[in-house]
mmCIF file of the N, C-alpha and C atoms, coordinates in Angstrom:
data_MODEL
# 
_entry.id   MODEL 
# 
loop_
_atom_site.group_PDB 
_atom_site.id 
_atom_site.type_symbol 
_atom_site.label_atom_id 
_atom_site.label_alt_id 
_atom_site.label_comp_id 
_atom_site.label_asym_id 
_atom_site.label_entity_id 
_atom_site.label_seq_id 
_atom_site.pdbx_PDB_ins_code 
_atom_site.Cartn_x 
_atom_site.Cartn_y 
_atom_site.Cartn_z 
_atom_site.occupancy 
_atom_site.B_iso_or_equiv 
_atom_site.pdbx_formal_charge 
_atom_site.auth_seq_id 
_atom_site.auth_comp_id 
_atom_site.auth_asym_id 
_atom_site.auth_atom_id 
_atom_site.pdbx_PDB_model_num 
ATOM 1   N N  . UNK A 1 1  ? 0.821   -1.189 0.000   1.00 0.00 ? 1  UNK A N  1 
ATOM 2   C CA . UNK A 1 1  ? 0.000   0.000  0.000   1.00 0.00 ? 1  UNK A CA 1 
ATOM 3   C C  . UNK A 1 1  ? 0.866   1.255  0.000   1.00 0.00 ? 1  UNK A C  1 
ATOM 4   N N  . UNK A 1 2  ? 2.009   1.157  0.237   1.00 0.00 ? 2  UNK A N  1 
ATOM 5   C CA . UNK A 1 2  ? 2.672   2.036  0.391   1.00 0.00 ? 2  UNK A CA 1 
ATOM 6   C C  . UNK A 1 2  ? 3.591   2.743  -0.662  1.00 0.00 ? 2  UNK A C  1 
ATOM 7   N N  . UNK A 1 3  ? 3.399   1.735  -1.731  1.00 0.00 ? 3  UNK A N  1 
ATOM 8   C CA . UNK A 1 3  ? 3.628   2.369  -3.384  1.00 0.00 ? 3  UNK A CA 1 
ATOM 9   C C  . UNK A 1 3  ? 2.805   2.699  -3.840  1.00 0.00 ? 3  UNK A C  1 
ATOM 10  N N  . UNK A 1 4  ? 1.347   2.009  -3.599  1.00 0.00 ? 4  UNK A N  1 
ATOM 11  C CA . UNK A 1 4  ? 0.269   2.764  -4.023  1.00 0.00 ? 4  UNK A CA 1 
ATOM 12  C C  . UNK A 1 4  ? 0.350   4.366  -3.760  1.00 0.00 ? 4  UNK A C  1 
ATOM 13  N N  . UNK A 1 5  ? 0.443   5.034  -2.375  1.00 0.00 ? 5  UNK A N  1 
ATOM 14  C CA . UNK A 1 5  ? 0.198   6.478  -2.110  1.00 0.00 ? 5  UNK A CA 1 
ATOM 15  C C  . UNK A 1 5  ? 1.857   7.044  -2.889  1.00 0.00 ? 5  UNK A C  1 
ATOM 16  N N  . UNK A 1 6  ? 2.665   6.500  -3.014  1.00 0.00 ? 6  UNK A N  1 
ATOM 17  C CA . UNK A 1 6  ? 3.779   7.165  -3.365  1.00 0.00 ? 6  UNK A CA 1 
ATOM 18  C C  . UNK A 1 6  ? 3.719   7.633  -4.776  1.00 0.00 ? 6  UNK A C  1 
ATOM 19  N N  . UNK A 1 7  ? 3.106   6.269  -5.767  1.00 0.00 ? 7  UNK A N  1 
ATOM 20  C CA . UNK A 1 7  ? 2.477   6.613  -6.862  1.00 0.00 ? 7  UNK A CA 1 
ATOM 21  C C  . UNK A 1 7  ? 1.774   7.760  -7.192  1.00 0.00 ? 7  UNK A C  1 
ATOM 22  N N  . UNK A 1 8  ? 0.622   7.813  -6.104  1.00 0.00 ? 8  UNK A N  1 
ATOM 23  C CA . UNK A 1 8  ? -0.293  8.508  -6.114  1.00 0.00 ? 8  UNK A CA 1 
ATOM 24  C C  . UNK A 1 8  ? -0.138  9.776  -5.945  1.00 0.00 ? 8  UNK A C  1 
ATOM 25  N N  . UNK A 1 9  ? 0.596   10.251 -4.838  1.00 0.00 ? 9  UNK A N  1 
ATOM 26  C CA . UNK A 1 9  ? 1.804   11.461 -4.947  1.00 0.00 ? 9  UNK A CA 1 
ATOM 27  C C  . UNK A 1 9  ? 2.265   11.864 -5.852  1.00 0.00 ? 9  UNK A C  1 
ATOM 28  N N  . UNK A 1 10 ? 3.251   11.348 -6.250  1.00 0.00 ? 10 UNK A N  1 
ATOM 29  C CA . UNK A 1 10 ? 3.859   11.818 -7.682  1.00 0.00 ? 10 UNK A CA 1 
ATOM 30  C C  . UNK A 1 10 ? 3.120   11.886 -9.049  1.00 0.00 ? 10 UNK A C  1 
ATOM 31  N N  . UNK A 1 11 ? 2.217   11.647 -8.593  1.00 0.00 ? 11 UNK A N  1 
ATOM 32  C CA . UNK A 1 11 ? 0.800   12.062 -9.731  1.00 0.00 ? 11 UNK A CA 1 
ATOM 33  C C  . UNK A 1 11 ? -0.050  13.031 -9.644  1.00 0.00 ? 11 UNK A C  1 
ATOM 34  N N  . UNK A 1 12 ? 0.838   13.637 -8.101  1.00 0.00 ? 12 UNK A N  1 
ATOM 35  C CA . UNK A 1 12 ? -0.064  15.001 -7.771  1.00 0.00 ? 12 UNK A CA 1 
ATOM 36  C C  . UNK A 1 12 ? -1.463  14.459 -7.982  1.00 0.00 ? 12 UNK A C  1 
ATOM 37  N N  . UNK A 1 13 ? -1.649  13.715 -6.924  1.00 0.00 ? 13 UNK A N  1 
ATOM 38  C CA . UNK A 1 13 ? -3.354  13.093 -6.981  1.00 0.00 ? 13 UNK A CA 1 
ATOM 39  C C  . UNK A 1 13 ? -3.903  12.821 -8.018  1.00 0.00 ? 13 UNK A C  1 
ATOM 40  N N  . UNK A 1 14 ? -3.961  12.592 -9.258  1.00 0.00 ? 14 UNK A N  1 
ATOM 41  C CA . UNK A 1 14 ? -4.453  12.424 -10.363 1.00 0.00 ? 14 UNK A CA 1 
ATOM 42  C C  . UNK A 1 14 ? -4.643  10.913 -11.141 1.00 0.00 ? 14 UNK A C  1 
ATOM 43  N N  . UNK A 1 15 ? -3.699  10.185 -10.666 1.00 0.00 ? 15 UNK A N  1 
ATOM 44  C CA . UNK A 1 15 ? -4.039  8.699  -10.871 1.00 0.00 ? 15 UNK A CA 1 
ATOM 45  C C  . UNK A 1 15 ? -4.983  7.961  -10.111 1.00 0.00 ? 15 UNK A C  1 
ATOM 46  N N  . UNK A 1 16 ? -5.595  7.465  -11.025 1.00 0.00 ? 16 UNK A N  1 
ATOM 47  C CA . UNK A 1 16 ? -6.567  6.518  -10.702 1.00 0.00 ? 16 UNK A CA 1 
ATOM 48  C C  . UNK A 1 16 ? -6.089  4.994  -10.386 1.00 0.00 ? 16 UNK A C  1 
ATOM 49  N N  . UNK A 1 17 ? -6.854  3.595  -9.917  1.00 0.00 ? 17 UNK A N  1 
ATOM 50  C CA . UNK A 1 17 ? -6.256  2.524  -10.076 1.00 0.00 ? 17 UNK A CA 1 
ATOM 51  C C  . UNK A 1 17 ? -5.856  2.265  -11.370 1.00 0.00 ? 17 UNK A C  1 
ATOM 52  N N  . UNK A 1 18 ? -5.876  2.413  -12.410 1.00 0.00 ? 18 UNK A N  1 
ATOM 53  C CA . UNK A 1 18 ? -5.898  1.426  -13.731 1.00 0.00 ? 18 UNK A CA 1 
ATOM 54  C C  . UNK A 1 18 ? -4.454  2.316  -13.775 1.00 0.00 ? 18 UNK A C  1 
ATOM 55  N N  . UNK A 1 19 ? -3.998  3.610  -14.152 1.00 0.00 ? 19 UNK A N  1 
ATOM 56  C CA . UNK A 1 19 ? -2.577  4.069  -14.150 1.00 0.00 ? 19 UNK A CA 1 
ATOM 57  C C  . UNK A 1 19 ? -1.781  3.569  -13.281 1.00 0.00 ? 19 UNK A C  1 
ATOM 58  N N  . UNK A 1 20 ? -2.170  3.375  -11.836 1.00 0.00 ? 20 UNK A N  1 
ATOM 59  C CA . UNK A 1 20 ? -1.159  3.067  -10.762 1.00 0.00 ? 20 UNK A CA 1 
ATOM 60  C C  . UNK A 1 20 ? -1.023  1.462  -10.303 1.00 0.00 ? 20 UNK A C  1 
ATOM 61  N N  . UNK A 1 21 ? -2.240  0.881  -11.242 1.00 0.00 ? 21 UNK A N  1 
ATOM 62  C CA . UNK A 1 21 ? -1.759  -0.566 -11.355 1.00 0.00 ? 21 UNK A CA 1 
ATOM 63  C C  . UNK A 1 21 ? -0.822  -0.641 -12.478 1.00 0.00 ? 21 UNK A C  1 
ATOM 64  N N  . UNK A 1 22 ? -0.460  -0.021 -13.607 1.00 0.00 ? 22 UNK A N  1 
ATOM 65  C CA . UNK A 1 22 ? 0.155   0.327  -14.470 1.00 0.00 ? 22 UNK A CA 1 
ATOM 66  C C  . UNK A 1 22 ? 1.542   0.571  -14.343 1.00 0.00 ? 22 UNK A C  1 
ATOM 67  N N  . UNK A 1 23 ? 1.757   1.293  -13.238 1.00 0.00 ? 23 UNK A N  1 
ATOM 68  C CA . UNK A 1 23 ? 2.588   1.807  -12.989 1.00 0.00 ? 23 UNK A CA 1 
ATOM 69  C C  . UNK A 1 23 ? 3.829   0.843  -11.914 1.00 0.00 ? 23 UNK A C  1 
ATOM 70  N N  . UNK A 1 24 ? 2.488   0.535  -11.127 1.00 0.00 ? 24 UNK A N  1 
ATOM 71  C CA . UNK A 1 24 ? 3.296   -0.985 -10.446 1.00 0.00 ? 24 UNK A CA 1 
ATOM 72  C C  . UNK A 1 24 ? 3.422   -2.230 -10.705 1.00 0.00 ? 24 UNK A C  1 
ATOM 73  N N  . UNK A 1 25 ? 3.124   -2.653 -12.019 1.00 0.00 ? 25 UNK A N  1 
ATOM 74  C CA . UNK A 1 25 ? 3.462   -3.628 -12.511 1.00 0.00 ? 25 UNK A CA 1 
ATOM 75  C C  . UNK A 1 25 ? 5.029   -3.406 -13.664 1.00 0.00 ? 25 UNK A C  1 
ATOM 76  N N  . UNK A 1 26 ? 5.116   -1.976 -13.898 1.00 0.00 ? 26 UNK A N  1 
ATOM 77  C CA . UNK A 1 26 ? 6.020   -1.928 -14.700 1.00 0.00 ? 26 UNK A CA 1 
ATOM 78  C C  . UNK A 1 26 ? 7.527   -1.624 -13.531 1.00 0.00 ? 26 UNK A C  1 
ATOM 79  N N  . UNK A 1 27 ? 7.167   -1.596 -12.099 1.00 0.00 ? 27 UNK A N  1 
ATOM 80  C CA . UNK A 1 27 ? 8.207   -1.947 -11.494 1.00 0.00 ? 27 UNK A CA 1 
ATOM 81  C C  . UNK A 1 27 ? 8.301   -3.651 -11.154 1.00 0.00 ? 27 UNK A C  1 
ATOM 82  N N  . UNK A 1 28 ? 7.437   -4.160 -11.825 1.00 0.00 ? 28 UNK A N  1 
ATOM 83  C CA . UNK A 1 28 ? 7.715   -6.218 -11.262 1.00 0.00 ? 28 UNK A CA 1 
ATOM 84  C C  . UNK A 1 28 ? 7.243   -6.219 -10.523 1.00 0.00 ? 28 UNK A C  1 
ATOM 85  N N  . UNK A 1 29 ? 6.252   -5.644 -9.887  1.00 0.00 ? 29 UNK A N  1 
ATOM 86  C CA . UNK A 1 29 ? 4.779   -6.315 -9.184  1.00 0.00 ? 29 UNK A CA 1 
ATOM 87  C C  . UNK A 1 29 ? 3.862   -6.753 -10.067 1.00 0.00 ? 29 UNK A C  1 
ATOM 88  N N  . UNK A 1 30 ? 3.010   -7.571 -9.126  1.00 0.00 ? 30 UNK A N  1 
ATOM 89  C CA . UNK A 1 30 ? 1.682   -8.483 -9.419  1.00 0.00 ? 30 UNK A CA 1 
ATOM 90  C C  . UNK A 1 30 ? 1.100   -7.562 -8.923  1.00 0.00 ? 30 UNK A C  1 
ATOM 91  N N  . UNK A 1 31 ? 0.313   -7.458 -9.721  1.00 0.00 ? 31 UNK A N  1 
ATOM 92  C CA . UNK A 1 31 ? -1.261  -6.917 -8.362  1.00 0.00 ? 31 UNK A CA 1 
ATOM 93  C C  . UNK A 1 31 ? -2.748  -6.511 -9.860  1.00 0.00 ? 31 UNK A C  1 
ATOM 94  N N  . UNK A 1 32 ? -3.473  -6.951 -9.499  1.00 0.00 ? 32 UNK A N  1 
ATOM 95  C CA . UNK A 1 32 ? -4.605  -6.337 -10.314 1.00 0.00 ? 32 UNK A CA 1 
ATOM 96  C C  . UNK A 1 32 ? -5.184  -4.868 -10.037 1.00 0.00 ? 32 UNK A C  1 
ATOM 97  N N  . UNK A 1 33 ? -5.814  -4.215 -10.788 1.00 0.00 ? 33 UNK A N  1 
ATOM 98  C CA . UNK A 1 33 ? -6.518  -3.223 -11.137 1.00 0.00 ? 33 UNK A CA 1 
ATOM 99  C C  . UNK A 1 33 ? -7.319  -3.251 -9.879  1.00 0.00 ? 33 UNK A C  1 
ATOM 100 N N  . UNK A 1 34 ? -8.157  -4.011 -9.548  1.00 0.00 ? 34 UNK A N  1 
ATOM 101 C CA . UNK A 1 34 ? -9.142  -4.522 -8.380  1.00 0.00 ? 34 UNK A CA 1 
ATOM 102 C C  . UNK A 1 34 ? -8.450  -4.200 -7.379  1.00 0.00 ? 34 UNK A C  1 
ATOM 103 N N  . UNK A 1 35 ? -7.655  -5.037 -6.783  1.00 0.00 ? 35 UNK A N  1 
ATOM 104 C CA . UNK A 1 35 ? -6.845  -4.820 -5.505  1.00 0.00 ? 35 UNK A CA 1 
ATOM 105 C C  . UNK A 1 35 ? -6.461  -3.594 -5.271  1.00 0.00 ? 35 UNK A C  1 
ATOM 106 N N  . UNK A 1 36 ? -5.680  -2.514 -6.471  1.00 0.00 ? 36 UNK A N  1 
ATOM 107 C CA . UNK A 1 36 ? -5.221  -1.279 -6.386  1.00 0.00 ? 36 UNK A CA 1 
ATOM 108 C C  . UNK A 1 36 ? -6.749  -0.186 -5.664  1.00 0.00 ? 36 UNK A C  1 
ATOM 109 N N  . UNK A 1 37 ? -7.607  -0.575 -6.548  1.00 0.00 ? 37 UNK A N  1 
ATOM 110 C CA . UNK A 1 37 ? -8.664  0.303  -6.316  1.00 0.00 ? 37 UNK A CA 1 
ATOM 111 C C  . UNK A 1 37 ? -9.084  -0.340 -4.993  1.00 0.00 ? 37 UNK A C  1 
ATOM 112 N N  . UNK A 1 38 ? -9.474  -1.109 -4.095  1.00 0.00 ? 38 UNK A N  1 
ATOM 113 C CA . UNK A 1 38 ? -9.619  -1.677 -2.487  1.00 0.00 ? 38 UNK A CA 1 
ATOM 114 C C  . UNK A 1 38 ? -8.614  -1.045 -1.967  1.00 0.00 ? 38 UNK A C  1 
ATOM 115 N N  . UNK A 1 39 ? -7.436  -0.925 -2.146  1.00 0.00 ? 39 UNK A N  1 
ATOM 116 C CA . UNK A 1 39 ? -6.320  -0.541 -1.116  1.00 0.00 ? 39 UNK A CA 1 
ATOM 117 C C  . UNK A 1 39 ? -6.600  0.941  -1.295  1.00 0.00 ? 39 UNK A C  1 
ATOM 118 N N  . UNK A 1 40 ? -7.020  1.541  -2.488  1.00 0.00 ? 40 UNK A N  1 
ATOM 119 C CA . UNK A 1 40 ? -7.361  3.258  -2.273  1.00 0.00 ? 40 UNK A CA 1 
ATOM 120 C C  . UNK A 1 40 ? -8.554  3.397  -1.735  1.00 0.00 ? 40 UNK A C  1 
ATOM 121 N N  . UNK A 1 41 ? -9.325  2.612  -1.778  1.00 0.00 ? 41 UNK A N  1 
ATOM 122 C CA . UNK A 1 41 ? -10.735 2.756  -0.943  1.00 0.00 ? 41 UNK A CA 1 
ATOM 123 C C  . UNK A 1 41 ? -10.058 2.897  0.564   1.00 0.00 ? 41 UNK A C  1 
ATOM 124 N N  . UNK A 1 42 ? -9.077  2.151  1.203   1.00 0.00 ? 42 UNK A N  1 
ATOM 125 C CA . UNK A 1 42 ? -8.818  1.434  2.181   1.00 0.00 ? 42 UNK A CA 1 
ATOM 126 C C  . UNK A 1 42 ? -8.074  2.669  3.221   1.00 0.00 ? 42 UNK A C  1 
ATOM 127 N N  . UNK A 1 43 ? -7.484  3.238  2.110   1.00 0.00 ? 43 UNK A N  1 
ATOM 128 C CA . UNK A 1 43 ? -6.762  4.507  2.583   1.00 0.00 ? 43 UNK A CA 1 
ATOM 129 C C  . UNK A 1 43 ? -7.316  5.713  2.748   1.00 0.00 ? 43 UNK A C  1 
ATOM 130 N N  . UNK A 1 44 ? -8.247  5.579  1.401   1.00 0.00 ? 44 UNK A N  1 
ATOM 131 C CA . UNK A 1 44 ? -9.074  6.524  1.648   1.00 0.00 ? 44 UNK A CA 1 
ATOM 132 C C  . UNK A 1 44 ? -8.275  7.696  0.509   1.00 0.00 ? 44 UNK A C  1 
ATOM 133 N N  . UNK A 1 45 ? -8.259  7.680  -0.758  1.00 0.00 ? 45 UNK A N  1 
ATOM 134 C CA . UNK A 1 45 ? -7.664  8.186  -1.647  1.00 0.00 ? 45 UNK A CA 1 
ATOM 135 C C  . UNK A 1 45 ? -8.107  8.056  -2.536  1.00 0.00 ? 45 UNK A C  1 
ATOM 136 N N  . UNK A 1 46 ? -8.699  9.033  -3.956  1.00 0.00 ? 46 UNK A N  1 
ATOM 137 C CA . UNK A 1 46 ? -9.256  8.591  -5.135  1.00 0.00 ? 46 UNK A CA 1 
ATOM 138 C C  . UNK A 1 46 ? -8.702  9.738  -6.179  1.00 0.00 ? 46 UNK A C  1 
ATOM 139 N N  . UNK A 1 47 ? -8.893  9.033  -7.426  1.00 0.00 ? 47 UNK A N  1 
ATOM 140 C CA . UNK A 1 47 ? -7.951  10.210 -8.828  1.00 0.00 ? 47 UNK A CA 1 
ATOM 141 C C  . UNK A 1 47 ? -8.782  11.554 -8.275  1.00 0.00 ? 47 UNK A C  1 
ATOM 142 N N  . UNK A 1 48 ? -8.589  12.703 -8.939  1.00 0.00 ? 48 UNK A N  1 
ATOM 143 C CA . UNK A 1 48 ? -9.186  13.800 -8.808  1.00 0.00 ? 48 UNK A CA 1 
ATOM 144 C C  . UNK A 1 48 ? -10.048 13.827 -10.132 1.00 0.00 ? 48 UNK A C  1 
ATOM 145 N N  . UNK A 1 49 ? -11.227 14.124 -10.349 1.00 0.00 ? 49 UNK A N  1 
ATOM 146 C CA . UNK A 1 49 ? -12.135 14.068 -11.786 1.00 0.00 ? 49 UNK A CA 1 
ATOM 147 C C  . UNK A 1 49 ? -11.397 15.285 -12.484 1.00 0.00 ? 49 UNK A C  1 
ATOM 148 N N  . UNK A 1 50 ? -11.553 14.759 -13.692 1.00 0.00 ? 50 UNK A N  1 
ATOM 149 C CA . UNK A 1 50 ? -10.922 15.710 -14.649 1.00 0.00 ? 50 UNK A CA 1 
ATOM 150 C C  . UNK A 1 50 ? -12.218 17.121 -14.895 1.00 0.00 ? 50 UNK A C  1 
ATOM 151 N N  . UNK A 1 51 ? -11.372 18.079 -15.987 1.00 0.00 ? 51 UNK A N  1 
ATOM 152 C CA . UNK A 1 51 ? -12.261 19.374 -15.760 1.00 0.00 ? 51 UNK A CA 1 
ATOM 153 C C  . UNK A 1 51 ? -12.179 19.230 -17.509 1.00 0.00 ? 51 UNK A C  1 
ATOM 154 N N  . UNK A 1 52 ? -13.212 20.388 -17.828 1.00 0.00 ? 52 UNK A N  1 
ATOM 155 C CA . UNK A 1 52 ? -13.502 20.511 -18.622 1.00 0.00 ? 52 UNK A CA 1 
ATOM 156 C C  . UNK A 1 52 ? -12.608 22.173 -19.373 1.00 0.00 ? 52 UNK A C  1 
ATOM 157 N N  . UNK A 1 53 ? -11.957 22.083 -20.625 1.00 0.00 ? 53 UNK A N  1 
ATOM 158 C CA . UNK A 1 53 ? -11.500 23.209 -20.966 1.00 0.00 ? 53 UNK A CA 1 
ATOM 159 C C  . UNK A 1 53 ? -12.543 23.955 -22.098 1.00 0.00 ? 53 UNK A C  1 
ATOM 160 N N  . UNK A 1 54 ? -12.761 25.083 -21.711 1.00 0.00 ? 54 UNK A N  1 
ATOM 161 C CA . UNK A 1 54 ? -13.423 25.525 -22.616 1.00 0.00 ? 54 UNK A CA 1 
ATOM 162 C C  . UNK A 1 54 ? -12.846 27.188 -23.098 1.00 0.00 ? 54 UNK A C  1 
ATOM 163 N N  . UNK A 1 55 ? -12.817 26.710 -24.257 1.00 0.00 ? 55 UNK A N  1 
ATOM 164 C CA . UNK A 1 55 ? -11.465 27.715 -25.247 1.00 0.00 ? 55 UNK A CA 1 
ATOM 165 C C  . UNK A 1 55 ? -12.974 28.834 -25.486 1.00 0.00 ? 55 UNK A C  1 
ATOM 166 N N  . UNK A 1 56 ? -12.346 30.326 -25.412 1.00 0.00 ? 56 UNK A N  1 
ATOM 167 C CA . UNK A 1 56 ? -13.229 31.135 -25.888 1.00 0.00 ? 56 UNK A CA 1 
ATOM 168 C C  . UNK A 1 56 ? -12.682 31.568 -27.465 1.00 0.00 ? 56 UNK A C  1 
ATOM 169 N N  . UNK A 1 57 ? -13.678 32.273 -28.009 1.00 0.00 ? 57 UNK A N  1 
ATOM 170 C CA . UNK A 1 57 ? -13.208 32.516 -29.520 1.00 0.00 ? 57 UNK A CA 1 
ATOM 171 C C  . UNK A 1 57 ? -13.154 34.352 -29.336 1.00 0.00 ? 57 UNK A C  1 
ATOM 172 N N  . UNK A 1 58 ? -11.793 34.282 -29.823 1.00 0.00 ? 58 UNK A N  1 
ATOM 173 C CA . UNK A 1 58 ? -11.131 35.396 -29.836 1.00 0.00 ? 58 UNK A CA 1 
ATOM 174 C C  . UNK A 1 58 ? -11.678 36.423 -30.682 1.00 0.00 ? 58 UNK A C  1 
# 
């Protein structure tokens, strides 16, 4: 759990499970998508929702 929040940190809150299972499998962990998202439930941590850009016309 403790790569999970470190991940999650250095993502400046913005990763979700599916990136940060991503992310820890490309250091040679196991772990599913599932488990990542329980252990952020667990902690109590979730991505931040994205925003919407809206360009004005000049």
């Amino acid at each position: 759990m403790k790569n999970i929040r470190l991940i999650y940190d250095a993502s400046k809150q913005n990763y979700s499970a599916p990136k940060i299972t991503k992310e820890l499998r490309k250091s040679g962990e196991t772990i599913t998508e599932r488990t990542v998202g329980k252990y952020m439930r667990e902690i109590g941590i979730k991505a931040q929702r994205g925003y919407e850009l809206i360009l004005h016309p000049c």
